[in-house]
C-alpha positions as CSV (number, residue, x, y, z in Angstrom):
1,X,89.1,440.6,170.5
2,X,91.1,437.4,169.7
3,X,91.0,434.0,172.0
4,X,92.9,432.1,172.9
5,X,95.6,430.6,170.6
6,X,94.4,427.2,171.1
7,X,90.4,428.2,170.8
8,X,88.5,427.0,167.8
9,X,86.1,429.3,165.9
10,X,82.2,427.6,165.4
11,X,80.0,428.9,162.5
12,X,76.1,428.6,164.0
13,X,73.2,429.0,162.1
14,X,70.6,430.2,164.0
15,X,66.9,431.2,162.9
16,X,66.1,435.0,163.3
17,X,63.6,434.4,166.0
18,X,66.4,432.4,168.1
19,X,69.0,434.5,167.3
20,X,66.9,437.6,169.0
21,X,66.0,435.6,171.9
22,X,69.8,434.6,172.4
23,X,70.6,438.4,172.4
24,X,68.3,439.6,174.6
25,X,68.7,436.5,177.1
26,X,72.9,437.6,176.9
27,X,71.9,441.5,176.9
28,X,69.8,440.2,180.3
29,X,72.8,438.2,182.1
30,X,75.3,441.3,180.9
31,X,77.5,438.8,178.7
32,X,78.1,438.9,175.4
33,X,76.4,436.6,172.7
34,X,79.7,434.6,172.3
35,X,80.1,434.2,176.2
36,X,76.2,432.5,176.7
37,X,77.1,430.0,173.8
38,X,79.9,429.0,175.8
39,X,78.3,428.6,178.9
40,X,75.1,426.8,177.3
41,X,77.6,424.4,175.4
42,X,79.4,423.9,178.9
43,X,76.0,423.0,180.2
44,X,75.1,420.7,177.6
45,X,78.3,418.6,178.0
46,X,78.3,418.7,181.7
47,X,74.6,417.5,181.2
48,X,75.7,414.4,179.1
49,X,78.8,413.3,181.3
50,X,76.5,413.0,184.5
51,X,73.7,410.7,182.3
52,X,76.9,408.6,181.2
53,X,77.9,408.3,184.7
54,X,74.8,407.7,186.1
55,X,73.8,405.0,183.4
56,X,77.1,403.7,184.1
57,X,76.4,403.4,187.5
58,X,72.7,401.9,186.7
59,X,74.4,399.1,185.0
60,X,76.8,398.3,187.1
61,X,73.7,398.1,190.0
62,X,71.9,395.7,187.7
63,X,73.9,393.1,188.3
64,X,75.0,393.1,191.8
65,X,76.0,389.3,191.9
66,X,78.7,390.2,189.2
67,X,79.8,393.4,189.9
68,X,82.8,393.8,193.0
69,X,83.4,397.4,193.8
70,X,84.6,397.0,196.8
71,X,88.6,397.2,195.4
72,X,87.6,400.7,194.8
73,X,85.9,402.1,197.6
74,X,88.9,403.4,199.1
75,X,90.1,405.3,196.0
76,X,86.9,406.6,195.5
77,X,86.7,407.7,199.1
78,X,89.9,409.3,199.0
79,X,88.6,411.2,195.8
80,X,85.5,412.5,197.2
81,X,87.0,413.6,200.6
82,X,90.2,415.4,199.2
83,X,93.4,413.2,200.0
């Protein structure tokens, strides 16, 4: 079954033991092989985007005298609420 026309193909090595493990962990959630790679890589990089925001945010709170947030408190507000 082709994807689609903009999807990339990945070549993953995997060890035997892993590679059985993988199976029976898709076989288990009823998806195939391909479909648990892409949700563990989605997890990964959703993973990695809330550490950079929340060391983001850990800087900015370590210095409090030079950080002014309050010019976007209302657009984040507006964000988080919906409109």
């Amino acid at each position: 079954m082709a994807g689609p026309k903009n999807s990339k193909t990945l070549t993953l090595r995997l060890s035997p033991q892993m590679y059985s493990a993988a199976q029976e962990v898709a076989r288990h959630k009823r998806m195939s092989l391909n479909a648990l790679m892409q949700e563990s890589l989605a997890q990964s990089i959703r993973v990695a985007e809330e550490q950079a925001r929340y060391d983001g945010y850990t800087l900015l709170g370590s210095d409090l005298d030079g950080s002014d947030l309050d010019f976007a408190a209302s657009a984040q507000a507006e964000v988080m609420l919906g409109g």
